[in-house]
C-alpha positions in Angstrom: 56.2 133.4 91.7 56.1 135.3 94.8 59.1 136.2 96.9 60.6 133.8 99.1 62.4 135.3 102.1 63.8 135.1 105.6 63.9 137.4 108.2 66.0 136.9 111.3 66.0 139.5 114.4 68.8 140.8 116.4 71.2 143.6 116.4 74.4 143.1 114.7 78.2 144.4 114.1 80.9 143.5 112.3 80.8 142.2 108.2 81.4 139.1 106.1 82.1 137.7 102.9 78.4 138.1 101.5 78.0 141.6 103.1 76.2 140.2 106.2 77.3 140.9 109.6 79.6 138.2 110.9 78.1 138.7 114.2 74.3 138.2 113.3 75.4 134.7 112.1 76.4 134.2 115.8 74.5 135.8 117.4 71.3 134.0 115.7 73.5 130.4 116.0 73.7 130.9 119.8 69.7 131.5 120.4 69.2 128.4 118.1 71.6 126.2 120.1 69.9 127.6 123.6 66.4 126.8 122.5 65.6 130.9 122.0 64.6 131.3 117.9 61.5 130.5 116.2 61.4 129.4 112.7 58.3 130.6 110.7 58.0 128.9 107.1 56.1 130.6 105.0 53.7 129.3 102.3 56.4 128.7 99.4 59.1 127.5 101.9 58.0 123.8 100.8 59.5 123.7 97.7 60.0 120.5 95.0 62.3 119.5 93.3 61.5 119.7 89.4 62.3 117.3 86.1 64.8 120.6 85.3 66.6 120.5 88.9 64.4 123.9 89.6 62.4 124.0 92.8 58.6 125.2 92.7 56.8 125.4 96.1 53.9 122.6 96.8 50.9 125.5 97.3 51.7 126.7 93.7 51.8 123.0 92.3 48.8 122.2 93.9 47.0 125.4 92.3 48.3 124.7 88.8 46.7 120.9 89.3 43.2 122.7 90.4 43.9 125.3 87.6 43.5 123.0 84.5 41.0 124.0 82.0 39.8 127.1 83.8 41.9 129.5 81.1 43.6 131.9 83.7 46.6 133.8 83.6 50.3 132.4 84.8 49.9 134.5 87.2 46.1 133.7 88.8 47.0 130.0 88.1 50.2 129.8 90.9 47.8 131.4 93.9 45.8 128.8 95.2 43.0 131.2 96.7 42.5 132.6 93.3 42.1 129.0 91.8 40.3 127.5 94.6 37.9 130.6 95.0 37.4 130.8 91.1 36.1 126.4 91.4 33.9 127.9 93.8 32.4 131.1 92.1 32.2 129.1 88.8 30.4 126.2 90.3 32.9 123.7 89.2 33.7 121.9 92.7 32.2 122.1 95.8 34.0 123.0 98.8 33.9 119.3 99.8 35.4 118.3 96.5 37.3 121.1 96.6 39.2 120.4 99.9 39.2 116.4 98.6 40.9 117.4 95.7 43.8 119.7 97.5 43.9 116.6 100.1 45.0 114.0 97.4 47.4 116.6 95.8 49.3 116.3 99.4 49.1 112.9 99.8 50.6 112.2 96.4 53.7 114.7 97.2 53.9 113.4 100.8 55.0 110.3 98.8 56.9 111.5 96.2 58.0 115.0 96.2 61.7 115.5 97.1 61.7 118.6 99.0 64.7 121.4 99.0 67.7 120.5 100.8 67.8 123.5 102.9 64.7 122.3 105.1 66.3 119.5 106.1 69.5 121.0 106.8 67.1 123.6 108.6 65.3 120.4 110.7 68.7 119.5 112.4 69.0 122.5 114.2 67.4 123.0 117.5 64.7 125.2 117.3 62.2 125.4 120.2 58.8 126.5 118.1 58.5 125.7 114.2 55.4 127.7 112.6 53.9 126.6 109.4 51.9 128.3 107.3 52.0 125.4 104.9 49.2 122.9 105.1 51.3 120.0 105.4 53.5 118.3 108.1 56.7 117.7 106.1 58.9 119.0 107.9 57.8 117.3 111.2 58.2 114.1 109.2 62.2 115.0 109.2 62.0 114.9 113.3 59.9 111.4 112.9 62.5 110.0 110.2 65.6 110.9 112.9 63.4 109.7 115.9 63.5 112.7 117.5 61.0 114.1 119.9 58.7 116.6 118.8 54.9 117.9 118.9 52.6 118.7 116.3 49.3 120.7 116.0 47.5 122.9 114.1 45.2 126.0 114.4 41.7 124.9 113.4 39.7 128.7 112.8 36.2 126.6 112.1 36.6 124.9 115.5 39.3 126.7 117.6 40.0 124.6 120.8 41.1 125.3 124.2 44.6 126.0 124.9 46.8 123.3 124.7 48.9 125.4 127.5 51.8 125.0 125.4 55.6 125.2 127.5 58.9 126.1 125.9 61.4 125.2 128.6 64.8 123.0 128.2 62.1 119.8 129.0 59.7 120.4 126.5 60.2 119.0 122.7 59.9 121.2 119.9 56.4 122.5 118.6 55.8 122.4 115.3 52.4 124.3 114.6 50.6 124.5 111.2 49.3 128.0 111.5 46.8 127.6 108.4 45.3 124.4 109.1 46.4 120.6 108.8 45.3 119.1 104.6 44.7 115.6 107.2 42.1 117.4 108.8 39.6 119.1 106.1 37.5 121.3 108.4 40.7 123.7 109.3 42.1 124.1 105.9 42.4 127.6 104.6 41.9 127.6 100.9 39.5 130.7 99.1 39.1 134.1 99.6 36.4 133.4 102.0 38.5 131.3 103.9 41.0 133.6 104.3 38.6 136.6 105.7 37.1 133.7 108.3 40.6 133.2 109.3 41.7 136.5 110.1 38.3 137.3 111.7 38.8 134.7 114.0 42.8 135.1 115.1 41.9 138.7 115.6 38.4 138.2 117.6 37.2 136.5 120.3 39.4 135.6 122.9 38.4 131.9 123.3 38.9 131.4 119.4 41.6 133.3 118.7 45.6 131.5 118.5 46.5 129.9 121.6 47.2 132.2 124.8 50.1 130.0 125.3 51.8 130.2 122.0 51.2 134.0 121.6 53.2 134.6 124.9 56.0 133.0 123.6 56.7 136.2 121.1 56.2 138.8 124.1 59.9 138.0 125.0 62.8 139.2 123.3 63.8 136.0 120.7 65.3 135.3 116.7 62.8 135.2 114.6 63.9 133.6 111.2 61.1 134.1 108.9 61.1 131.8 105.4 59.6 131.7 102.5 56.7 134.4 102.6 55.5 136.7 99.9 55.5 140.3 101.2 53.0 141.6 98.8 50.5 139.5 100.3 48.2 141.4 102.7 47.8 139.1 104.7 51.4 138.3 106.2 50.7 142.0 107.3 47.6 141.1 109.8 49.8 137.7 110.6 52.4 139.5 111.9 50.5 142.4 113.6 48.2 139.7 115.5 51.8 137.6 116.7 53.5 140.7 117.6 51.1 142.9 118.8 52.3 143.0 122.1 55.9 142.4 120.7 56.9 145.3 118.2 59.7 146.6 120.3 61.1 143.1 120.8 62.0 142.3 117.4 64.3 143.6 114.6 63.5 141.5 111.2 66.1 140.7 108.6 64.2 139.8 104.8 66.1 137.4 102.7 65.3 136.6 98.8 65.5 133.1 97.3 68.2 133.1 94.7 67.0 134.7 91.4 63.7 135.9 92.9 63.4 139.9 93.2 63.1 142.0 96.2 60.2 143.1 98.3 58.2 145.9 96.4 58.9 149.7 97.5 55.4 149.7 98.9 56.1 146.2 100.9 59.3 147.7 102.4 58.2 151.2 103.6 55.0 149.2 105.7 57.8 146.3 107.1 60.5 149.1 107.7 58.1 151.4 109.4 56.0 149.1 111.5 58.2 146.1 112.1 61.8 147.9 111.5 62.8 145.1 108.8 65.7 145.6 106.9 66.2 144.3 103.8 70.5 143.0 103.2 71.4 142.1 99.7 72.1 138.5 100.4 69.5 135.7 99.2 68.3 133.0 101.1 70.5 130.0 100.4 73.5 132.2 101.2 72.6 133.1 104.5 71.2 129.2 105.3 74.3 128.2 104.3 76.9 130.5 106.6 73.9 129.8 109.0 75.3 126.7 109.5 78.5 127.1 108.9 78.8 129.1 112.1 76.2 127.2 114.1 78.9 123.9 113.4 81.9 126.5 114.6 79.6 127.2 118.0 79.0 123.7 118.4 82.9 122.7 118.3 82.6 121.4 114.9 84.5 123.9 112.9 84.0 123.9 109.3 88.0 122.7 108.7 89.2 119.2 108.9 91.0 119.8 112.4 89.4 116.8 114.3 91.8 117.3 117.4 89.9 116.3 120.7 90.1 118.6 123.5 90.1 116.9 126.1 90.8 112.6 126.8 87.9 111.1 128.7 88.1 108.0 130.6 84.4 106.2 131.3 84.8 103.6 133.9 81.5 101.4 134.4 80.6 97.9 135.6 80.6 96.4 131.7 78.4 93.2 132.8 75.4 95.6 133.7 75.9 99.0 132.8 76.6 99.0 129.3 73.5 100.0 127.7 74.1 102.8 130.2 77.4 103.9 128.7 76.8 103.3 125.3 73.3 105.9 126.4 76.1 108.6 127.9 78.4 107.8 124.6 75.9 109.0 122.2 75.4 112.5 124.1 78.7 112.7 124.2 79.7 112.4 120.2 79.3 116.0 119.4 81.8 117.1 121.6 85.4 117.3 120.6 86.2 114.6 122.9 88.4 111.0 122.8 86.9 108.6 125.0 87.9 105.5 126.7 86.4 102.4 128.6 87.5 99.4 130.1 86.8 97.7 126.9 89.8 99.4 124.9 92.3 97.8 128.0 91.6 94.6 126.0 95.3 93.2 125.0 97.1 95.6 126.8 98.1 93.8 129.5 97.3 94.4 132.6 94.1 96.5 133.3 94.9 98.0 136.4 98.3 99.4 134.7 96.3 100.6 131.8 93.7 102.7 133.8 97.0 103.9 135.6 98.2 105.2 132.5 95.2 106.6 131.1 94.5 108.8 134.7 98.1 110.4 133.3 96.9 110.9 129.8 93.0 111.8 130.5 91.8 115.2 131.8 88.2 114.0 133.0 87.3 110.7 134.4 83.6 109.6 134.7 82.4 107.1 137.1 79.0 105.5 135.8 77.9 104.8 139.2 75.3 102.0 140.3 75.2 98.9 143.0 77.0 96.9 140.3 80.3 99.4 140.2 81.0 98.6 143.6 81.2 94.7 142.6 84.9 93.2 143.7 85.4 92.9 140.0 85.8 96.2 138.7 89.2 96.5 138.2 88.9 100.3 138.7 87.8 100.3 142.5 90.9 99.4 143.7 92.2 102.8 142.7 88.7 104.9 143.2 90.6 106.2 146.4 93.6 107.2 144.0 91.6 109.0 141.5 89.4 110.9 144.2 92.3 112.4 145.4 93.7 113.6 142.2 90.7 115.4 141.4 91.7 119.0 141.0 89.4 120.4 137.9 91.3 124.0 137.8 94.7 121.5 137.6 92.7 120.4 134.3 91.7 116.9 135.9 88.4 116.1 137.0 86.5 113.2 138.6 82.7 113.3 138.0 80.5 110.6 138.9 77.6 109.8 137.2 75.0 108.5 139.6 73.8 105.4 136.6 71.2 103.8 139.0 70.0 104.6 142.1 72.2 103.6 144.8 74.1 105.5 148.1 77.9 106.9 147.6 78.1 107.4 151.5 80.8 106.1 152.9 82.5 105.3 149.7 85.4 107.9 148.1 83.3 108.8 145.9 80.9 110.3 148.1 83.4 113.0 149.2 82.8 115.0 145.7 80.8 117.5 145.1 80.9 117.2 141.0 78.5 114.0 141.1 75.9 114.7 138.6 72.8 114.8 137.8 72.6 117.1 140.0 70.8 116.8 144.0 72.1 112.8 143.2 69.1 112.2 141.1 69.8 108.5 138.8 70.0 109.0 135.3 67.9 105.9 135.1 64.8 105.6 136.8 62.3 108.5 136.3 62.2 108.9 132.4 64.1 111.8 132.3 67.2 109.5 131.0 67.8 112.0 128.1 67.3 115.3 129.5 69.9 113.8 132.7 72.0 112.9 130.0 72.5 116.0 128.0 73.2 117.9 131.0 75.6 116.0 131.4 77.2 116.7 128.1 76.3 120.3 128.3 78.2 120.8 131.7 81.3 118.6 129.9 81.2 120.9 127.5 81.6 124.0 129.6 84.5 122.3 131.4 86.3 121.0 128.2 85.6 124.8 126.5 87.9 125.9 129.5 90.8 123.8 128.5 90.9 125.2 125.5 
């Protein structure tokens, strides 16, 4: 089986438990959280789970399905080039059947294979830019299945089109980019040997065919690069990385990873990655290192590994409840991953009376959030008649702030409210109205979170 491995870049300091550098844990959960580290999966990331509890990746299945009755060795039978290429040479299948053939072998694990923890665990994070080298779309169906926002393509090297003009920033959704074809579209598969020399031909030709413009920019700037399940015997993971990096070398500092039980890049392997790429090679396997990975991307995130659920800070939500709920409960959900205990008017229920309980919770609360539209100014929110009150104990370095949020479109002038400057979003833009409700929104957490993080 060949080696599985990832490879992270970044410099590092400091040591842990399993011999890895505490701060390379940190310092590779901070670029994931800001939307700056690339995840390549390699061709035997996609692993199954087996009748023995063992995982084998999908590509080697699917070669020992095609292999059947062609009598070659274990280890000719687990490369699908070698089987695919030797269908070909022999006569047995054509390339249509051929492709047809690796096609229903997808489909069939698409609904039945139960794929290795660890890429799930792996889907949750935030990466920015997923690259497959699998032929599948697994792992975007893990977005799909947590209705998250995402786009999917594929490099087609039979019929290369234009560029997609691809953009990374904090409003785009993640790519995820099958680099060797898409088995739901049969032209761009990449299966024998001759398919393989077409391929590199084409990523290192012709400009017009070649990998998007607009992807290959996006490794000219410094990033993490976590590299997965690649074999680095193959010779062609050498011309993958020198046609992504050409322009890039300096920018990147590769870490190499085993899976559990697998053995270790070969002494040839290691001198080329060392020399050209400056990989280094830590005695830790890959489940180890996926597993403190997220250990410390949970401690970055607030959500320490412990059972210490303490919030950091008491927030008290005030919004018109007859109109603006769907609105709140919208804000709420940004808000869970924060270490946070919020309130609403709703929780005054049975306590009496409601101006006295919104009193009591300005004493007990360290930020108060307005959800501001036409309706909050309605005579019956029982929180306007003390809007004047709570503008004027707004005092955010006195650990108290006020911060409206600007719900719907409407005009603060000549209300109290209109006198602060922490309204967001930000330039009085309403959360509602444009589309942009979730990216509004998770500013909105994210700034929270900076404030709370300086309560601390």
């Amino acid at each position: 089986m060949p080696t599985d491995t990832t490879h992270t870049s970044g410099n590092t300091a400091g040591s842990d438990a399993d011999n890895l550098p505490v701060m390379l844990y940190q310092n590779i959960a901070r670029q994931i959280r800001e939307g700056s580290c690339v995840l390549f999966l390699g061709p035997t990331a996609m692993a199954a789970k087996q009748p023995d509890g063992s995982y084998i990746p999908l590509i080697e299945l699917c070669a020992k399905h095609l292999s059947k009755g062609l009598n070659l060795t274990p280890g000719e039978e687990e490369s699908l080039a070698q089987v695919t290429s030797t269908l070909r040479m022999r006569n047995l299948l054509s390339d249509t059947m051929i492709i047809a053939a690796v096609q229903d072998f997808f489909q069939k694990a698409e609904r039945e294979a139960v794929l290795h923890p660890m890429l799930e665990q792996l889907a949750d994070l935030p990466f920015k830019i997923i690259i497959n080298t699998s032929p599948d779309d697994f792992f975007a169906r893990y977005y799909a299945q947590a209705v998250r926002d995402y786009r999917f393509d594929y490099y087609n090297f039979r019929k290369p089109t234009p560029d997609p003009l691809y953009t990374f920033g904090d409003d785009a959704p993640p790519l995820i980019y099958n680099l060797l074809g898409f088995y739901k579209k049969p032209e761009s598969l990449v299966l024998t040997y001759g398919d393989q020399l077409g391929y590199m031909n084409k990523i290192t030709g012709a400009q017009h065919e070649r990998l998007p413009d607009s992807l290959l920019a996006a490794f000219n700037v410094p990033r993490f690069y976590l590299f997965m399940g690649f074999d680095f015997e193959d010779w062609r993971l050498r011309i993958l990385f020198d046609a992504l990096f050409r322009n890039a070398r300096n920018n990147i500092q590769p870490f190499a990873y085993p899976l559990k039980g697998e053995p270790d890049a070969g002494p040839h392997a290691k001198v080329f990655f060392q020399g050209e790429f400056r990989m280094e090679f830590p005695k830790v396997d890959m489940e180890t290192f996926i597993s403190n990975l997220l250990v410390h991307f949970q401690q970055l995130d607030g959500q320490a590994s412990g059972d210490d659920d303490t919030p950091q800070a008491d927030v008290l939500i005030l919004h018109n409840e007859a109109t603006d709920e769907e609105g709140c409960k919208a804000l709420l959900s940004h808000l869970r991953p924060l270490k946070v205990r919020t309130w609403t008017l709703r929780d005054a229920l049975g306590a009496g009376d409601v101006t006295t309980w919104v009193r009591q919770k300005l004493d007990e609360c360290q930020v108060v959030l307005p959800l501001v539209s036409a309706d909050f100014f309605d005579d019956s929110n029982p929180a306007l008649p003390l809007l004047d009150e709570i503008v004027r104990r707004n005092n955010p370095r006195a650990r108290f702030l006020v911060m409206p949020v600007l719900l719907k479109a409407v005009s603060m002038d000549g209300t109290a409210l209109g006198q602060l400057k922490t309204t967001r979003p930000l330039n009085r833009q309403a959360v509602f109205g444009d589309n942009q409700e979730d990216k509004h929104l998770a500013d909105i957490a994210e700034t929270l979170k900076k404030y709370i993080d300086t309560l601390a």
